[in-house]
N, C-alpha and C positions, 0 to 999 in steps of 0.2 A: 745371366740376369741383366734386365735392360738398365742401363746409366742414368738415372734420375737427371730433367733438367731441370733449371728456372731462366729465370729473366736475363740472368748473366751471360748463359750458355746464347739465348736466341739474339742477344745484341752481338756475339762472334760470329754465330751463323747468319744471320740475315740482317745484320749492319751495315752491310754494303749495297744492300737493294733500297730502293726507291721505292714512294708508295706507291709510284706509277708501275713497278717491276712486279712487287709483291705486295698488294691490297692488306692496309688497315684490316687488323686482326684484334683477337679478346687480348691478347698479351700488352699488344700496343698499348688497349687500354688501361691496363695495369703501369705499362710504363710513366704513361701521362699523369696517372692517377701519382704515384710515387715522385715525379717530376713535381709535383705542387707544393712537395714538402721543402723546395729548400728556402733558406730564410733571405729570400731576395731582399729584404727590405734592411736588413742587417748591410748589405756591402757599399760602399760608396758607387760604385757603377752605378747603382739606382737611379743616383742623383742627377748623372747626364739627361736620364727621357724624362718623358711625359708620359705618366706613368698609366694614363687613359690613352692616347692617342697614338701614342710612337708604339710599331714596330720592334722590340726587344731581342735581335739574335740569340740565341743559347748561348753562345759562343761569343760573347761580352761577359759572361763570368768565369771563363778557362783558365783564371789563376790561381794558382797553389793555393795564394792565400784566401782568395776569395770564395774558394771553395770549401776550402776549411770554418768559413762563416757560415755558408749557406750548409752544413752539416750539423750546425750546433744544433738544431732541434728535433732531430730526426729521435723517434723515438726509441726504433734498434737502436740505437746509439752513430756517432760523427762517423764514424769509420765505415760503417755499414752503407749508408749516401754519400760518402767522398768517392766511394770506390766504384757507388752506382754513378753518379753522376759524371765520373771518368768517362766509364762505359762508353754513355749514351754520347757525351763531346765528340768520342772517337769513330762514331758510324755514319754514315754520308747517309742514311736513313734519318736524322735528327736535325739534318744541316740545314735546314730549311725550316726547320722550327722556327715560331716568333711568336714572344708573349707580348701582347694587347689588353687595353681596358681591363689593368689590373686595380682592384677596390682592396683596403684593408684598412680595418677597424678593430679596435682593441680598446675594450672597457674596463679596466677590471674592478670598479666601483660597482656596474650593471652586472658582472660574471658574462661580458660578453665577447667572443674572440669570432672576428669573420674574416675571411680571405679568399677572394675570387678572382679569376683571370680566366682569359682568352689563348686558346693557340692559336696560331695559325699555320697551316701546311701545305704548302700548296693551295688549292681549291681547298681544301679540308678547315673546319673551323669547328673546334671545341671548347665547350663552357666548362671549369674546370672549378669545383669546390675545393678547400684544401679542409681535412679531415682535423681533429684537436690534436697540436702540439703537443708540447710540454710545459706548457704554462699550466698555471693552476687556474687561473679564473677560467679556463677553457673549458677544462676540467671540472667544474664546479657546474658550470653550463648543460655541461653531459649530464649532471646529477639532477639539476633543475625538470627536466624531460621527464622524471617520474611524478609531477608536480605537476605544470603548465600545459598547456596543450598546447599553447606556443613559444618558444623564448625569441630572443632578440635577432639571432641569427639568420632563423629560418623566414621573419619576415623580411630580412638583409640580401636574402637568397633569392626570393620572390621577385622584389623591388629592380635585383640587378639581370637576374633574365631578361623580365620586363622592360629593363633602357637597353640591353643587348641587343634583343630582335627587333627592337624599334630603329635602335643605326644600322645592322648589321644586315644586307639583303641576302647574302646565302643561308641554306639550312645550316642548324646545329647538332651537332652531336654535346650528350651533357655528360662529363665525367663527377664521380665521389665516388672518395673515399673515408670510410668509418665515420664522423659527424659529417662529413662530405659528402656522402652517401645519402644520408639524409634529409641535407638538403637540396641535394640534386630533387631527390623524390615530391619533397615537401616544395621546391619552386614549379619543379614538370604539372604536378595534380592541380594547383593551386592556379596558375596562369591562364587566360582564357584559350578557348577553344582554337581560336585562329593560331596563337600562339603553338599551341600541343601541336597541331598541322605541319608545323616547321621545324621539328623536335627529330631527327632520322629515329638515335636512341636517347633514352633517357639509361644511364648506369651506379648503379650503386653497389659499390664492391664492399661487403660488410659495413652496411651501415646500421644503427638500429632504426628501429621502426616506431610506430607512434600511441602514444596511452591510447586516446581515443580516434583509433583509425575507423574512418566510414569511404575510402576513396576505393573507385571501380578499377581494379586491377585487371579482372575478368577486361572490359572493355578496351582497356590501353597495352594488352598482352604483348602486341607486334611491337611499343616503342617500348617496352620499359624490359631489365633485365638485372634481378639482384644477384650478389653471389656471396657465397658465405664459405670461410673453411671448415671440413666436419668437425674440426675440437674449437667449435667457436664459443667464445664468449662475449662477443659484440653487435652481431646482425641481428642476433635471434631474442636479444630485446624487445619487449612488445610488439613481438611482429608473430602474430598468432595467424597470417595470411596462408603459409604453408608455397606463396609466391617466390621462391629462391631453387638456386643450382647450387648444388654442393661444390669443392672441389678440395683436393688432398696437399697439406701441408707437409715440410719437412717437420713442422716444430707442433706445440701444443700451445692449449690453453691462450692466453694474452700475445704469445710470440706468434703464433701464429694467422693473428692479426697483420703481420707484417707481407704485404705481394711477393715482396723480392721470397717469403718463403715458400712460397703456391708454386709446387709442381705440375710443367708443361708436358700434357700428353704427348707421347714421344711415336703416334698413329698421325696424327694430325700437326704437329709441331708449333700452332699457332694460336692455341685452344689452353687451358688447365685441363689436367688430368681431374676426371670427376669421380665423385662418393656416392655413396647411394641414399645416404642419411646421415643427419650428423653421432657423433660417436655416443656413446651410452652415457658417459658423465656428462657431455655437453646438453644432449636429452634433458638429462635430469635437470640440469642448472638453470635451464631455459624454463620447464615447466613449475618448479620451484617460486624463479625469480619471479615472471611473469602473472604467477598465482599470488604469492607473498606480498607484491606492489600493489594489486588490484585489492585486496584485505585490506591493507591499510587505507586510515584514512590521510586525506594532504596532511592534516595536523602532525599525527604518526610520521612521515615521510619528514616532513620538517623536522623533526625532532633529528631523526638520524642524520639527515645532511649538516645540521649545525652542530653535532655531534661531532661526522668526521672533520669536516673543514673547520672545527673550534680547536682538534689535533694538529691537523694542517699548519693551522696559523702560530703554532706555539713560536716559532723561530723567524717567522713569517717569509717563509722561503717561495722563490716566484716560478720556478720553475719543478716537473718531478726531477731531475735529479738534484736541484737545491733541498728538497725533500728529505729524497735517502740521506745525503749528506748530515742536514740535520737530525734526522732521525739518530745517526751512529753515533754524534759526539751530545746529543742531546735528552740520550734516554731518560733519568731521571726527572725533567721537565714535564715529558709526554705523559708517561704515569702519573705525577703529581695530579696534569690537569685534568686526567681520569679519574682523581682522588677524589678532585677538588667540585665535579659536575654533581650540578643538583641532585639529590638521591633519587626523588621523586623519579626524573628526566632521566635519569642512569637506569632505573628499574626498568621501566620504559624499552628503555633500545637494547635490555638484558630479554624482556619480555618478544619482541621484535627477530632479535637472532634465533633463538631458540624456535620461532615458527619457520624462521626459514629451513633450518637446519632438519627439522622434522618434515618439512615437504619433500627438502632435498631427499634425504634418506627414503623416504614415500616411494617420490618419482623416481631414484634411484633402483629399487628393488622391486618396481611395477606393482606396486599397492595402490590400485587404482587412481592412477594419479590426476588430476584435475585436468591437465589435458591430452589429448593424444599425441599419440607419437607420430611427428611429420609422416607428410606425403608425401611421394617425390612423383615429382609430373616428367614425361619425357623431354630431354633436351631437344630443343630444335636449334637449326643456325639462321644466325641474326643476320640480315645483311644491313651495311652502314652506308 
């Protein structure tokens, strides 16, 4: 039986090439994409640059402690980015990293969380969205997207391509992940054409997609490139395009949201091992959710987000795991405040569940369900 790899394995095997030895691969960009999560802006280092104009080594946050800050948000949990972000310190493949024209802005009056930066790699140069934390109002954000055709972020995203390619004379390659993904998408479609021109790839590694999407996929095929894992429950958000490559998780459901868990085809070594389609419950959740959002109206949608986030807020905790925490010593709160929720408004989001639940089951058991079942279109390789 062949030895399952991921990320971990190919920063031992090919950490010691160069990108001049071994050519910028899909993994990489996985790597970069997971590299956006740590919480630079947390560690004093920061404070030395210039946080648009300098230069930023990787290898300016190589401390114990310092590393231990920039894991606090990691959604796998610290442990899980301390160990990755080891890794990559340790491969003369990474040593030549440098972050540039990094932007970060955080609302959480607006529900708005935005984080963008630059690598640099040699000649290489990537625009890099960093996907929702663990903050809540990030979180809330993501919610807002069943609502808006725009939120705050994704015109955040536009804006900063936009001064990007205006200073920056070489081509880009654009990384996201999950709301990063996103906005990679939503800045690439949205920016003019000269712009697109100068774009090698645009990349969205499980990002969702958009209420009312009308943008030419078909046309921009060569730069754009989604990827999703088959037990996904984040890409396949209003992304009824059928535009995505599968690929195989160790994990399920939400965890397998996480890169670090997407299994590398052990033919190719520098690829994810791919699916054919995403799995039967994911199917279902997708065609469900996708159908259940479009039924309602914004009012309805309103209802249930101030719903969840009026649970949320019982303890007013700022991050998910301030959340669970509160959740475990706060249970009688949370119930109350489900007690205490207008009847009316409560019948409501009772009325609400129950259609999801009957779609799901629908699309679940192929009782015709409202939409079809993905397409999967032949993998081609991308060159960067």
């Amino acid at each position: 039986m062949t030895k399952r790899t991921f990320i971990k394995d190919f920063l031992e095997k090919k950490g010691n090439l160069t990108f001049a030895e071994y050519p910028f691969s899909e993994v990489d960009v996985a790597i970069c994409a997971a590299l956006s999560y740590g919480d630079y802006m947390a560690s004093s280092v920061i404070l030395k640059f210039d946080l648009w104009n300098d230069k930023i080594p990787l290898k300016a946050f190589n401390k114990h402690e310092t590393i231990k800050l920039l894991s606090r948000r990691f959604l796998s949990g610290p442990l899980v980015f301390y160990n990755f972000f080891k890794a990559v310190l340790k491969t003369k493949r990474y040593e030549a990293l440098r972050i540039t024209k990094i932007m970060n802005y955080f609302d959480s009056t607006k529900n708005a969380q935005f984080y963008a930066m630059m690598y640099e790699i040699d000649d290489l140069r990537f625009v890099i969205y960093r996907g929702t934390d663990n903050s809540i109002p990030g979180w809330k954000e993501d919610f807002l997207t069943a609502i808006k055709d725009v939120v705050p972020s994704q015109k955040l995203a536009l804006d900063y391509l936009n001064k990007v390619l205006e200073e920056e004379e070489k081509d880009v390659t654009i990384i996201g992940h999950s709301k990063g993904g996103n906005l990679a998408y939503y800045a690439f479609f949205n920016t003019n054409e000269e712009n697109k021109k100068r774009v090698k790839i645009c990349y969205n590694l499980d990002g969702n997609g958009f209420k009312n999407d009308s943008y030419n996929y078909e046309k921009y095929s060569n730069q754009i490139l989604k990827i999703v894992p088959s037990d996904d429950v984040v890409g396949s958000i209003f992304d009824m395009t059928n535009n995505r490559q599968y690929v195989v998780s160790s994990s399920f459901t939400i965890f397998a949201h996480d890169v670090l868990t997407w299994i590398i085809d052990s033919k190719t070594e520098n690829t994810f091992l791919r699916a054919k389609n995403l799995t039967r419950i994911s199917n279902a959740y997708q065609v469900a959710l996708n159908s259940w959002v479009q039924s309602l109206s914004d009012e309805d949608i309103h209802y249930f987000i101030d719903f969840i986030f009026m649970l949320v807020d019982v303890d007013k905790p700022l991050t998910i795991k301030d959340l669970m925490n509160s959740f475990n010593s706060n249970k009688r709160s949370y119930f109350k405040s489900i007690e205490n929720y207008p009847i009316e408004q409560k019948k409501e989001i009772q009325k609400m569940c129950i259609l999801y639940i009957e779609d799901f089951l629908k699309a679940y058991l192929n009782v015709k369900p409202k939409r079809n079942t993905l397409k999967i279109t032949k993998i081609e390789e991308k060159e960067l």
